[in-house]
C-alpha positions as CSV (number, residue, x, y, z in Angstrom):
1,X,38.6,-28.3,-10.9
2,X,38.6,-25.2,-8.1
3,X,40.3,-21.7,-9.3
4,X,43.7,-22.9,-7.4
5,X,43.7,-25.8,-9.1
6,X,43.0,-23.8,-12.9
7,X,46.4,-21.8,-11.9
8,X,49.0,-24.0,-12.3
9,X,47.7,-24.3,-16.1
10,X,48.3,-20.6,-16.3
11,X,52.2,-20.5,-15.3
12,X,50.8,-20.0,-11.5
13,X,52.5,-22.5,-8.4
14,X,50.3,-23.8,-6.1
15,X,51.4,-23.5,-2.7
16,X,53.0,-26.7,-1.5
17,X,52.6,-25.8,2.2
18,X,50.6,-24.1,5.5
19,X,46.8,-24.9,4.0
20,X,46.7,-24.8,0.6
21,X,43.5,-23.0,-0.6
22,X,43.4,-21.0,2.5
23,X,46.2,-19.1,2.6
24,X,47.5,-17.2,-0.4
25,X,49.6,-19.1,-2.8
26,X,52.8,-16.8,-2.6
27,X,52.8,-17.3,1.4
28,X,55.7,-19.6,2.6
29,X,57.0,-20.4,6.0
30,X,60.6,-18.9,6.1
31,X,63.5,-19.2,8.5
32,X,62.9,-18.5,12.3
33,X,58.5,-18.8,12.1
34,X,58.7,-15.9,9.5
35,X,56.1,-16.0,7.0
36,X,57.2,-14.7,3.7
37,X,54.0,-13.1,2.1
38,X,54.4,-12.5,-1.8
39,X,58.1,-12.7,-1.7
40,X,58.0,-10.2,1.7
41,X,58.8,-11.0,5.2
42,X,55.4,-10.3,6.9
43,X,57.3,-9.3,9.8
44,X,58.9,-6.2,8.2
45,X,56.1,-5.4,7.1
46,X,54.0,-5.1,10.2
47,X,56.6,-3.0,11.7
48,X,56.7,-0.9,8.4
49,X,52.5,-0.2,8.2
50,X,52.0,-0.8,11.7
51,X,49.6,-3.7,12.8
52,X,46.6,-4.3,12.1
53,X,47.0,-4.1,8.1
54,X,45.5,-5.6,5.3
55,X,48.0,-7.4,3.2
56,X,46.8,-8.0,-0.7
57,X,48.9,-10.3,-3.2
58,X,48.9,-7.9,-6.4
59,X,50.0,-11.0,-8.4
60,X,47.2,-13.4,-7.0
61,X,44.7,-10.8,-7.6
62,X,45.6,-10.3,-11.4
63,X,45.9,-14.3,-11.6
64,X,42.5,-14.8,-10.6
65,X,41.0,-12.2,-12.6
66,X,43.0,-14.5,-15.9
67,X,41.7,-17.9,-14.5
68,X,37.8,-16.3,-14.8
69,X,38.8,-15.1,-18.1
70,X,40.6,-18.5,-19.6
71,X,37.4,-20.3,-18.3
72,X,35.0,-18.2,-19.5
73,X,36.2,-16.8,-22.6
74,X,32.7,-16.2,-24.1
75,X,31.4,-14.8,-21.3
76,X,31.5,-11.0,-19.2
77,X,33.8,-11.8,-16.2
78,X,32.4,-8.4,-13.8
79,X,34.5,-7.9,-10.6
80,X,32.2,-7.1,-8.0
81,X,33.9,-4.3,-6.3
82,X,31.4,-4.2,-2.9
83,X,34.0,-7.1,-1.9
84,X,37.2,-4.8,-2.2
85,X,36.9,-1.5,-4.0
86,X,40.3,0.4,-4.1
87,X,41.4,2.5,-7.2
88,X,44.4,0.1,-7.1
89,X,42.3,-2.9,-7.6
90,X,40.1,-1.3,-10.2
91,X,43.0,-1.0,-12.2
92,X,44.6,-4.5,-12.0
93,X,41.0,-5.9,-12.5
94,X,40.6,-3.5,-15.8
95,X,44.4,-4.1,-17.2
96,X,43.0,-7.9,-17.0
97,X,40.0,-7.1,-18.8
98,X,37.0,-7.6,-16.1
99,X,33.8,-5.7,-16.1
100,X,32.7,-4.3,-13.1
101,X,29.9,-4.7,-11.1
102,X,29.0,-1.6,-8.8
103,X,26.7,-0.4,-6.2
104,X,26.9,2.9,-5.4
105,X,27.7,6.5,-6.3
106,X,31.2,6.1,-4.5
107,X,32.0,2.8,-6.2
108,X,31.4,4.9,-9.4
109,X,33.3,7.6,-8.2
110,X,36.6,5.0,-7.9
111,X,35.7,3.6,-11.2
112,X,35.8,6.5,-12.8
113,X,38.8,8.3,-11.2
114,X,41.1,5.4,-12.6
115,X,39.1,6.0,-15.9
116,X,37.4,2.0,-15.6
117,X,35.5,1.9,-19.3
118,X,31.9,3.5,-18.7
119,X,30.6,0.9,-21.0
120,X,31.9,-2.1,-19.2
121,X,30.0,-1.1,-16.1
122,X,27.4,-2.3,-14.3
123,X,25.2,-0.9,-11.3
124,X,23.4,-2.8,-9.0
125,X,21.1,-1.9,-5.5
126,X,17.7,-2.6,-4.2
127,X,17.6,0.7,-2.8
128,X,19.5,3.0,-5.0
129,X,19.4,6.9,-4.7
130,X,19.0,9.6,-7.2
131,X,22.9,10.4,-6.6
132,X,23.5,6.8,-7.6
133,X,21.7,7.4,-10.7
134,X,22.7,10.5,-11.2
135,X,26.6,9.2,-11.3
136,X,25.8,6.6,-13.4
137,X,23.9,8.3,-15.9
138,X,26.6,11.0,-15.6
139,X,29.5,8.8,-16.1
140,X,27.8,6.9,-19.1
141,X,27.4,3.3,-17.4
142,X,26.4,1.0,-19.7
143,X,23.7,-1.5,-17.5
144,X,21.6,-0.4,-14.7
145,X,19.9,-3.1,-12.6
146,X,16.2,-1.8,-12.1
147,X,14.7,-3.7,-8.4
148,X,11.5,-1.8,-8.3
149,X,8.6,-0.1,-10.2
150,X,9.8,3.1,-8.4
151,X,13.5,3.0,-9.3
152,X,12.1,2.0,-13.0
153,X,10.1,5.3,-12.4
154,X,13.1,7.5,-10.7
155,X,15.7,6.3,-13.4
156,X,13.4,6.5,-16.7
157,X,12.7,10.4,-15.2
158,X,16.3,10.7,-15.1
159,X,17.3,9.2,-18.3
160,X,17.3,11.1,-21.6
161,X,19.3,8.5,-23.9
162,X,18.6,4.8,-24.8
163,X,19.9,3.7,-21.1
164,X,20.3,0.0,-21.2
165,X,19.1,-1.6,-18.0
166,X,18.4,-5.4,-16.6
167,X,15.7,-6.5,-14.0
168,X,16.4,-7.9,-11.5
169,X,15.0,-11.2,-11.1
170,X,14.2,-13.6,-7.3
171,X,14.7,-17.1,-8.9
172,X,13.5,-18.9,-5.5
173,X,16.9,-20.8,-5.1
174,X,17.6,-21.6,-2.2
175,X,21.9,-21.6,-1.9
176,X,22.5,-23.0,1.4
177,X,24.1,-20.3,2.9
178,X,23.8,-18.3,5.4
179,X,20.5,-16.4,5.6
180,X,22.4,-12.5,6.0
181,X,23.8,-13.7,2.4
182,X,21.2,-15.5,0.6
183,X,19.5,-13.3,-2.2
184,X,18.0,-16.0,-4.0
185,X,14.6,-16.6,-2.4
186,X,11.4,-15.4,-1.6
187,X,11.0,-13.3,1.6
188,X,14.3,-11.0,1.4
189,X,14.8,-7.5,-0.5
190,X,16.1,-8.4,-4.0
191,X,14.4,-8.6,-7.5
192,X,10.9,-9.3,-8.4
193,X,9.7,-11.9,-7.5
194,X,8.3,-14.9,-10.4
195,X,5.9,-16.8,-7.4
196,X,3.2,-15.2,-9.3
197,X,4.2,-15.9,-12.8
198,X,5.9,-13.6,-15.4
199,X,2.7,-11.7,-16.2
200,X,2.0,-10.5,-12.8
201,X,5.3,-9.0,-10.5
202,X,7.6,-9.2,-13.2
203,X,5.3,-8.6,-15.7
204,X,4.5,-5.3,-14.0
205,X,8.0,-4.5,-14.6
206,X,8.7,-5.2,-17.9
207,X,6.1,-3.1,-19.1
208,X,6.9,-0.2,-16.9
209,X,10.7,-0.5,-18.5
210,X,9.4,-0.7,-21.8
211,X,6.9,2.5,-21.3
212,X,9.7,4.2,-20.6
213,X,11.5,6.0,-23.6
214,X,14.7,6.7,-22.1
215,X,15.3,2.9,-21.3
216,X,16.1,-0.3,-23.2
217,X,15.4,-3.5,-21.6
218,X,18.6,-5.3,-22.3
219,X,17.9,-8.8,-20.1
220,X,17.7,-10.6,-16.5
221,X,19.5,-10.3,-13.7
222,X,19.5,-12.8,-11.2
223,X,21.7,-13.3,-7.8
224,X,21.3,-16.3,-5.5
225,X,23.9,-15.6,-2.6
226,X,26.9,-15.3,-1.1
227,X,30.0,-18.0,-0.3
228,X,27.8,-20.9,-2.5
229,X,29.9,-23.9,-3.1
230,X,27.8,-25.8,-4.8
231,X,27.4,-25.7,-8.8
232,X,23.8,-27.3,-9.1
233,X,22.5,-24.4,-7.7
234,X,23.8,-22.3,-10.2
235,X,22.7,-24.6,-12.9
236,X,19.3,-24.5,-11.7
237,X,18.9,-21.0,-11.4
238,X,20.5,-21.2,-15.4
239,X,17.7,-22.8,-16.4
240,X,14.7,-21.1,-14.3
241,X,16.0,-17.6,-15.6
242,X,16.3,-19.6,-19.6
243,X,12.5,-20.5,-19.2
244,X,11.8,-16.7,-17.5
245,X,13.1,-15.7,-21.0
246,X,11.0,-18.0,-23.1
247,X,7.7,-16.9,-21.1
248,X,8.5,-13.1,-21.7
249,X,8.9,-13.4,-25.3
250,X,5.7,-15.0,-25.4
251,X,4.1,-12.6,-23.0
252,X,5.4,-9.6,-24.2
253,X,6.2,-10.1,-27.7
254,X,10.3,-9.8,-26.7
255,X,13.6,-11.4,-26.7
256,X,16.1,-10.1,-24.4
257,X,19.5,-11.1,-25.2
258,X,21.7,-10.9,-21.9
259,X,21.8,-12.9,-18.7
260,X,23.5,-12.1,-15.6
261,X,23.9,-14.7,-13.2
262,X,25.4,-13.3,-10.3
263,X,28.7,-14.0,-8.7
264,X,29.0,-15.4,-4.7
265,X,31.4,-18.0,-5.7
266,X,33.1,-19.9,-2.5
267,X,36.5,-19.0,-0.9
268,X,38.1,-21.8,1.9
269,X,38.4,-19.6,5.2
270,X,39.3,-22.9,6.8
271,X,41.0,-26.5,5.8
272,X,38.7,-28.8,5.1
273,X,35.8,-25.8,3.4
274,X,34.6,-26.8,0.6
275,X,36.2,-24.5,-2.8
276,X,34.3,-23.6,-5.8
277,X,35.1,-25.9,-8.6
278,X,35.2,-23.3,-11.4
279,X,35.3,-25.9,-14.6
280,X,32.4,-28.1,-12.9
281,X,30.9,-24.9,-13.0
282,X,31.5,-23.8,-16.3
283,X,30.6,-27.2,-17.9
284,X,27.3,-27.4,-16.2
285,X,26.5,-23.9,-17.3
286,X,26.9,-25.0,-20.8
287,X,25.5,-27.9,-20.6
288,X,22.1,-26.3,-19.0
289,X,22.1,-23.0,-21.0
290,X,22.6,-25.1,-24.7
291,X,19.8,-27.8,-23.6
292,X,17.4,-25.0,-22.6
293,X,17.7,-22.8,-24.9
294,X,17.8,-25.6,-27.6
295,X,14.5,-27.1,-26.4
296,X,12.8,-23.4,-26.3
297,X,14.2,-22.3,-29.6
298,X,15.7,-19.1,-28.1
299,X,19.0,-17.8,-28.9
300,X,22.0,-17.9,-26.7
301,X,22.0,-15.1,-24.3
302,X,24.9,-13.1,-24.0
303,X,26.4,-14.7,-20.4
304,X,27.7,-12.2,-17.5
305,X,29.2,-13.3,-14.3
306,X,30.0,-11.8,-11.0
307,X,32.8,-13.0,-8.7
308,X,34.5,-10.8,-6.4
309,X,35.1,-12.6,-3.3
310,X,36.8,-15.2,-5.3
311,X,39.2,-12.6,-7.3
312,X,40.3,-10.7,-3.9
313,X,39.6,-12.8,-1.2
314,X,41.9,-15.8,-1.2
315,X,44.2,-13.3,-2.4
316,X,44.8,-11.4,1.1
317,X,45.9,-11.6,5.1
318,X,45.3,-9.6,8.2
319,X,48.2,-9.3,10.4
320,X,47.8,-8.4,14.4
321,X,49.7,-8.0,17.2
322,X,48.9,-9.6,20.3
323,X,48.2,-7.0,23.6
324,X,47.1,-9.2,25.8
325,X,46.6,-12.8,27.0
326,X,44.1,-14.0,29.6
327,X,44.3,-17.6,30.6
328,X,41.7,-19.4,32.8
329,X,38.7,-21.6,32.1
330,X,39.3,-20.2,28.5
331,X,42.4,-18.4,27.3
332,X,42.0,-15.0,25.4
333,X,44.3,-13.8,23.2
334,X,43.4,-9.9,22.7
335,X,44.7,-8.5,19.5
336,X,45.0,-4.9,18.7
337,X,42.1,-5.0,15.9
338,X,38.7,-7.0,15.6
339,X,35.5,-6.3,14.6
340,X,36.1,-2.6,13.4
341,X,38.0,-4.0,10.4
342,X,36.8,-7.7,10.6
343,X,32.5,-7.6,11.0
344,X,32.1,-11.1,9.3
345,X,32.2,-13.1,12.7
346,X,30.1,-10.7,14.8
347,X,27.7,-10.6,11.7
348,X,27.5,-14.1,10.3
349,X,29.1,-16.3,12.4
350,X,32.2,-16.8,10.0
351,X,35.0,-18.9,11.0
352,X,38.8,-18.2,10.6
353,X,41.9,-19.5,11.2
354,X,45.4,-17.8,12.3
355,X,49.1,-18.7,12.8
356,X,51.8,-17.1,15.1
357,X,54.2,-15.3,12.9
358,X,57.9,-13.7,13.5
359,X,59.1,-16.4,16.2
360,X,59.2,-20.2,15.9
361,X,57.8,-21.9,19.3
362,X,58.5,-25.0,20.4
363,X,55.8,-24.7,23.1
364,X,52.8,-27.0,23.3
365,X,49.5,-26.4,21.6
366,X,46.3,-25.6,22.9
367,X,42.8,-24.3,22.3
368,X,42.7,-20.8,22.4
369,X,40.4,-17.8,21.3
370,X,41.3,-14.9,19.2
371,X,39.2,-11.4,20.2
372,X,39.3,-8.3,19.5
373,X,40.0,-4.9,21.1
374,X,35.9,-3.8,20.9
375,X,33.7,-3.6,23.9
376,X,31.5,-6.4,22.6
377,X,31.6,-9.8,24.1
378,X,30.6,-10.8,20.3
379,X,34.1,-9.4,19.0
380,X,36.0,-12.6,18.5
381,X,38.1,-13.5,15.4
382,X,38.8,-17.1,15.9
383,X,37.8,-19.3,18.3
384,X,38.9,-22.6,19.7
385,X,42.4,-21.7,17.6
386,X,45.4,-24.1,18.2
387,X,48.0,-21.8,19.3
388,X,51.6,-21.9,21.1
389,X,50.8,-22.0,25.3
390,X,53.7,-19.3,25.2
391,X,52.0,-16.8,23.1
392,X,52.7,-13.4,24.8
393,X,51.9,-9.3,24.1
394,X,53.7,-8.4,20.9
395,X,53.5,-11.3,19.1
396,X,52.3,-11.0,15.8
397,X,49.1,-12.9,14.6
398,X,48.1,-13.2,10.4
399,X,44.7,-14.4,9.4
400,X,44.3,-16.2,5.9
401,X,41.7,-14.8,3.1
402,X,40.8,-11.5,4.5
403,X,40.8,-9.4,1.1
404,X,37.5,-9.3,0.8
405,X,34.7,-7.8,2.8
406,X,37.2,-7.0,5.0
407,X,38.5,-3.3,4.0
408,X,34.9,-2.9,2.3
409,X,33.2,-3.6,6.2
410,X,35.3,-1.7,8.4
411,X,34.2,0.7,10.6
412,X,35.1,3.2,13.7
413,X,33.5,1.5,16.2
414,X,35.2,2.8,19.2
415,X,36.4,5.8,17.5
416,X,39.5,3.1,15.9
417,X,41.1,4.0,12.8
418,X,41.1,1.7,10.0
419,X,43.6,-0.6,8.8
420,X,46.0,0.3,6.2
421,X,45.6,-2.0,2.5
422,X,48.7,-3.1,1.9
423,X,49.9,-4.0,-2.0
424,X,52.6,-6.9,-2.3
425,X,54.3,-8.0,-5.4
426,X,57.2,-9.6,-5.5
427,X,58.6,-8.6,-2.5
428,X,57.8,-4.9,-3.0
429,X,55.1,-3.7,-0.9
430,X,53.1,-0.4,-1.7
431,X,51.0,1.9,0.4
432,X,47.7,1.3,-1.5
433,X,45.2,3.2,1.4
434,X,46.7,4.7,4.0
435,X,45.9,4.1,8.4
436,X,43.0,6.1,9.1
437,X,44.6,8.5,12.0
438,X,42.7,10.2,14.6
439,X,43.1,14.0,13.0
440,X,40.8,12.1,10.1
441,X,38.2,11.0,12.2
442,X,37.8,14.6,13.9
443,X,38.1,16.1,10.9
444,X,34.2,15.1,10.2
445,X,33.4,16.0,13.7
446,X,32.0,19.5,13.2
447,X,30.6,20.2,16.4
């Protein structure tokens, strides 16, 4: 069973039209091509915020965040914020009783000026700075994720309390995903590596944690990548990081009683993607976690998760507006946005889809590509996109599943502002982070 399909069990309607999956739930298609976006014609509210802007279902959001919960109810559900992190979203995701995973000072800094529990916390980074400490020691965060001997070093200097923290372990999984989001193996930045054996890399570590009186080696960590569909690797990095348990208590004498296993479940972006199937999940984690621990006589860890693409993204659109169109060998539809608030494409090679909104068309259908406003040739949003043939300047264009790694990505590139985030409930929309505007980018311009 994916997340949509756990909704309708939780008072939630699935959407019965356009792609379900891909486009948010509350989206319908209204009278004359409108698309009605959380009970709001998109439309009105392009010409209210301006285009491009981030629109993000409230409701969808906070539905989400309850599906993790009902399926999980013995586990830490911990939003991931690096996928959206507004102070709006830290709130809905707190009132529904998430954790939160962080990764930097500034993510603390939002966390804490909505007054997001210290002690349901969590901060992550293969590279963090002292200020990152510093704000997390400061604010009182519960878990720190150590990734090196140096940071164990940096952060037991720092601490002067019983600081809880988790290492970071490299499971060797390989996810199948792309290679910019796969943490998981050997080779890349993340954790300590076990090709040696727990008494060597990792080994290392857990004795520099435990030589350190200001910290308390709570558990593991473990992360495998980014946009993973498939549940057996999940289940097999359970039971690698169960039997990286067993081997420490008999290496060092311990037993470490919490278990992260990452988040990076799968979003659809397009029909036909495969979703996340969030009870197969669930069941095989139990199954895996029970048997191992069972066999090893070791106690039950206490279980942490971290989705954030899957609370935010499916929850959120992109709407454009069309400035030019080039037809030819190929034909170009230039929209006023692109890579400076959508980098996934240019940096991964992620696919999207799009629909003309605000008109209906009775014009025939062909291939067309969707680029951006950059001067890149690399700044497309959607290629080889069925479109109207009578698609002019100032139509409007809305992309499915953009709320996460969207706003969190965005950038000046051209000295262009970014978008607006948009929050819709009910056919209310509110400001939630307002258009970047040219008097704030000079503003940091000192010279």
């Amino acid at each position: 069973m994916t997340l949509t399909e756990l909704l309708p069990s939780l008072g939630c309607e699935a959407a019965d039209h356009l792609e379900p999956g891909v486009w948010p739930r509350s989206t319908r298609l209204g009278p004359g091509g409108e698309l009605l976006f959380a009970g709001a014609p998109v439309s009105h509210l392009a010409a209210r915020f301006g285009t491009p802007a981030y629109l993000l279902d409230e409701d969808e959001v906070r539905q989400n965040a309850r599906a993790y919960r009902k399926a999980l109810p013995d586990a830490e559900v911990a939003y991931a914020s690096k996928a959206l992190c507004t102070r709006a979203v830290l709130r809905w995701v707190a009132e529904e009783g998430l954790s939160l995973d962080t990764c930097s000072a500034g993510e603390i800094a939002v966390a804490r000026s909505v007054g997001f529990p210290a002690e349901r916390i969590l901060l992550h980074g293969n590279a963090k700075t002292p200020e990152d400490l510093k704000a997390a020691l400061s604010y009182g965060v519960r878990r720190i994720v150590v990734d090196s001997l140096d940071e164990i070093e940096q952060l037991g200097a720092l601490a002067t309390g019983a600081q809880q923290v988790l290492i970071r372990v490299t499971p060797d999984v390989a996810a199948g995903t792309h290679a910019a989001i796969t943490t998981g193996t050997e080779g890349q930045k993340f954790g300590f590596s076990l090709r040696e054996g727990v008494r060597d890399n990792l080994g290392r570590a857990v004795s520099a944690v435990l030589a350190q009186p200001g910290l308390r080696l709570a558990g593991l960590h473990c992360h495998i990548g980014s946009q993973v569909s498939r549940v057996d690797f999940y289940e097999l990095a359970a039971r690698k990081m169960i039997g990286v348990l067993v081997a420490l208590r008999e290496s060092h004498g311990i037993t470490l009683r919490e278990l992260d296993l990452g988040g990076g479940h799968a979003v659809r972006y397009l029909p036909g993607d495969p979703g996340f199937d969030i009870d197969g999940y669930v069941r095989r984690l139990r199954v895996a976690l029970a048997y191992e621990c069972t066999s090893h006589g070791f106690p039950l860890p206490k279980l942490t998760i971290e989705p954030g693409r899957a609370i935010v993204g499916p929850a959120g659109i992109t709407v454009y507006r069309v400035c030019a169109v080039k037809r030819g060998s190929r034909t170009f539809v230039a929209v006023d946005g692109g890579m400076s608030d959508n980098a996934r494409p240019a940096l991964y090679g992620a696919a999207y889809t799009a629909r003309l909104i605000g008109r209906r068309s009775r014009a025939a259908r062909r291939p067309m590509t969707v680029v951006g406003r950059h001067c890149e040739s690399g700044d497309v949003l959607a290629d080889g996109l069925s479109l109207p043939d009578d698609v002019h300047p100032g139509d409007l264009l809305a992309v499915p599943c953009t709320g996460a790694y969207h706003h969190s990505l965005a950038s000046n590139y051209n000295l262009v502002g970014r978008p607006p985030v948009v929050g819709v409930s009910r056919g209310t929309a509110t400001l939630l982070v307002r258009r970047e505007t040219e008097e704030d980018l000079l503003k940091r311009d000192l010279g």
